[in-house]
Each structure stands twice: as C-alpha cells, then as structure tokens.
N, C-alpha and C positions, 0 to 999 in steps of 0.2 A: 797199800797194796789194794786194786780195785779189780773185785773180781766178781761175776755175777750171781746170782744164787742159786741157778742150774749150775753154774759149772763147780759155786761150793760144796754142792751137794755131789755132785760125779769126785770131784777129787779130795773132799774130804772122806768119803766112800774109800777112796783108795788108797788115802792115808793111814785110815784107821785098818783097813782090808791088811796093810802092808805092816802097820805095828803088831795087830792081831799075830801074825804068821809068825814077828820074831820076838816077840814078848810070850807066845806059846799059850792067849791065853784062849776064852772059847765066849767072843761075845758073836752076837747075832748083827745083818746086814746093817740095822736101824742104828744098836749102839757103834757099831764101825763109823758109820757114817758122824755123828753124834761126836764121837772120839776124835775126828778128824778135824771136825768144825772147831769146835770149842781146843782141839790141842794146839791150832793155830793160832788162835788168838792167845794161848797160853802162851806158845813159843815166844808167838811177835812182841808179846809183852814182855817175856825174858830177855830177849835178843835185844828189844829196845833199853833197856836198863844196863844191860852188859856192853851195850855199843856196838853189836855186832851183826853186821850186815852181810846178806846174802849175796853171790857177784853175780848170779845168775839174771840176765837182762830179762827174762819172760816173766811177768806175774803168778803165772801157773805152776811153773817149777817149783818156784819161792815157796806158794802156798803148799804143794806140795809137801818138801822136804821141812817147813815147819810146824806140817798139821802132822808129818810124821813123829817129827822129837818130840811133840807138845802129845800127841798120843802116847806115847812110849812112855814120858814121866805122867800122865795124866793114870797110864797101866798100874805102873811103879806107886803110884801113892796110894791108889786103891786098893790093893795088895798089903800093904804097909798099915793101912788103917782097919783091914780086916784081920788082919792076926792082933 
C-alpha cells in the first residue's frame, strides 16, 4: 500500500481521531495521529499473516480502515498493560 506521508499523516489523524471517539479513550491530536500511523502497519501486519485482504480498490480507504483496527487493538493493549 503506497501512500504519501502528507496523506499518512491526515488519515492516520483520522484513524486514530475515529478510534479515540469509539475506544472512549482521551489521547491528544499528536498521539491520534501516532495511533493511526503505527496501527496501520499493525493491522497490515495482521491482515498479512491472517491472509486477509481489503476489497477496497483505493489505497486511502484501505489505510484508513486499517490504521483504524490497528488503533483500536493498539487502544486495547495499552489499556491491558496499564491495569
């Protein structure tokens, strides 16, 4: 997935912006952004092990929806290691 590093940064922002809101928890613009980035490469590295491919033809969506899930469990283990 080839995506530039303006636009990593706007839609990793958004991914992380969009986990924040349903993981309920209370990070600031930077680690949003930060959560978005790094939970994509999380995801894609899941996604690739499990075999499972996004059908969505655009790059953007893809990184999207898996800097979303990659934020979401990236929320989940942070959570998990602080208790």
């Amino acid at each position: 997935m080839e995506v530039g590093w303006i636009a990593a940064i706007v839609v990793g922002g958004l991914a992380g912006w969009f986990a924040e809101m349903i993981m309920k928890s209370n990070t600031g613009i930077i680690m949003n952004i930060v959560l978005g980035i790094v939970g994509a490469l999380v995801a894609s590295w899941l996604f690739g092990i499990l075999g499972i491919r996004l059908p969505f033809d655009s790059a953007l969506i893809n990184y999207l929806i898996t800097g979303f899930i990659g934020a979401c469990i990236l929320i989940f283990v942070g959570r998990l290691i602080r208790r």
